[in-house]
C-alpha positions in Angstrom: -8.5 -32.0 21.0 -6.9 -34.9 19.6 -3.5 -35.0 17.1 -5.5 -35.8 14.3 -8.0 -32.9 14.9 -4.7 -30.6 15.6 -3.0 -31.7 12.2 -6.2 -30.9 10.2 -6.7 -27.5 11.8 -2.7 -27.0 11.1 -3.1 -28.1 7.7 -6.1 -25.8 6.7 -4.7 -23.2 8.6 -1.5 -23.4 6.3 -3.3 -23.4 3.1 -5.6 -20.6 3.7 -1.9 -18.4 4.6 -0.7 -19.8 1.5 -3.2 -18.7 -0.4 -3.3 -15.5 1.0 -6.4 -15.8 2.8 -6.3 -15.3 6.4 -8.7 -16.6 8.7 -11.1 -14.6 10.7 -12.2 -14.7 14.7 -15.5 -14.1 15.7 -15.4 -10.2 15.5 -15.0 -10.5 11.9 -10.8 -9.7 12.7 -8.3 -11.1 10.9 -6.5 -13.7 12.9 -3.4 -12.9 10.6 -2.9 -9.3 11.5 0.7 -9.5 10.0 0.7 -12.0 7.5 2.2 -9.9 4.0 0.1 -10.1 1.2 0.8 -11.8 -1.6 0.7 -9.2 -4.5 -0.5 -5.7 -4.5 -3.7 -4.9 -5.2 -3.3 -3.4 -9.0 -6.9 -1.4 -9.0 -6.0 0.9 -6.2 -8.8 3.6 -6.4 -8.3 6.9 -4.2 -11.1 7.4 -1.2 -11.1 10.8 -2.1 -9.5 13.9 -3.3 -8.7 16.9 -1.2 -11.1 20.0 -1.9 -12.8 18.0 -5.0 -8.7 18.5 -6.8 -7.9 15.8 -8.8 -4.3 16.4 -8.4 -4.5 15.4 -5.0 -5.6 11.6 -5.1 -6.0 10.5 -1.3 -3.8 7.4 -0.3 -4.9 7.1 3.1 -6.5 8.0 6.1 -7.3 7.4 9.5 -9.7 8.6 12.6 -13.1 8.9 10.1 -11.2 10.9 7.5 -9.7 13.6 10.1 -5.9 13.3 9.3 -5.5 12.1 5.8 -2.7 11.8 3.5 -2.4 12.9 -0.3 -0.2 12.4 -3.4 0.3 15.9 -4.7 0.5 14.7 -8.6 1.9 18.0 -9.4 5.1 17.4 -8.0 5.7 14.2 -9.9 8.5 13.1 -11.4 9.1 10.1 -13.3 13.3 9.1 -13.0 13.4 6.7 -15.2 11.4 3.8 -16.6 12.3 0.4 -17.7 10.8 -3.0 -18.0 7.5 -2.8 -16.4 9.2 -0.9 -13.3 9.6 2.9 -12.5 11.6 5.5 -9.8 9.5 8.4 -9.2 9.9 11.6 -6.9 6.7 13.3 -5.7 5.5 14.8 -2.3 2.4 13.3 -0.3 0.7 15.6 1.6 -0.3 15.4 5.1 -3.7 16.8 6.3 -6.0 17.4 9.7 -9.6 18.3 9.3 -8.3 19.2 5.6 -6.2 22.3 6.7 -2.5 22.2 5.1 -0.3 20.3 7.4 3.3 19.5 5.9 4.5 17.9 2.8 7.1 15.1 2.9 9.2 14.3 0.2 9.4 10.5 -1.5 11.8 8.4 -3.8 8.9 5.4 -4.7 10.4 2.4 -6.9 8.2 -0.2 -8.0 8.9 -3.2 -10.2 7.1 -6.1 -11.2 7.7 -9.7 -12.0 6.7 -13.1 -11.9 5.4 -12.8 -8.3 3.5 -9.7 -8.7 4.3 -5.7 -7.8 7.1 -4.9 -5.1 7.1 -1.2 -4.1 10.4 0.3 -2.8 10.9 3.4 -0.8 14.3 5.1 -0.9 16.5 7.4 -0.6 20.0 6.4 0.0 19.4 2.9 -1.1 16.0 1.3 -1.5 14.4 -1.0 1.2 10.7 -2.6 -0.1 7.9 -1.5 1.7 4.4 -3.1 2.9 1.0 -1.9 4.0 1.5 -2.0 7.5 2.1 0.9 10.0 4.2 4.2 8.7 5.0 2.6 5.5 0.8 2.9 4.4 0.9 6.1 2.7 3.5 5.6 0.6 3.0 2.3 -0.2 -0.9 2.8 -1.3 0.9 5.9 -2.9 3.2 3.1 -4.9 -0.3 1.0 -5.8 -2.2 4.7 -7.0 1.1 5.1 -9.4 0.9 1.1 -10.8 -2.8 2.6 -12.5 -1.5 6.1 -12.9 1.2 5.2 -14.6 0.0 2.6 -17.0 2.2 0.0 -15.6 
């Protein structure tokens, strides 16, 4: 391949990741598997709910819908709210083969502004969170809320 060939691949290649749009192999596979996204998705709609319960909005799942993850809207509750951002408590349940599993406790912050929503997971201090690995639950837990809550 010559430089001028390379430059133009390099070139496309960084505007598509600009953009946001990440190029694809020929397995249909993202070749970006972790470039961030550039804003969150605001019209998050839950794959389910558990037992048909419309309190328990599913966030995520994995292995064909075996173990699965839900935001039990019972327990939530709104901290405070200010200027198109919000601190919430609430427990997201953890199933297998829809059988109770255990329920972990969350602080979720999410605020938005020029650049789009950023969704915070805290405790002690807040650290912002993405779609990737651990952080999936609660973070498709932070885009449910953006809709729930009106923001």
């Amino acid at each position: 391949m010559n430089k001028r060939k390379v430059k133009s691949v390099l070139v496309s290649f960084g505007i598509m990741a600009t953009l946001g749009l990440a190029p694809i192999n020929s397995d249909g596979q993202s070749i970006l598997l972790n470039y961030p996204q550039a804003e969150a998705a605001v019209n998050f709609e839950p794959s389910g709910y558990w037992n048909g319960d419309a309190n328990y909005p599913r966030v995520f799942y994995r292995d064909g819908g075996k173990c699965s993850w839900y935001i039990d809207l019972s327990s939530l509750y709104i901290q405070n709210r200010a200027d198109g951002g919000v601190s919430v408590n609430l427990y997201i349940t953890y199933t297998v083969d829809n059988q109770f599993e255990k329920n972990a406790f969350y602080n979720i912050h999410i605020t938005r502004n020029n650049s789009g929503y950023h969704i915070y997971q805290g405790g002690k201090g807040l650290r912002e969170i993405t779609g990737f690995g651990y952080e999936q639950p609660a973070y498709n837990a932070g885009l449910f809320l953006i809709n729930y809550l009106g923001l």
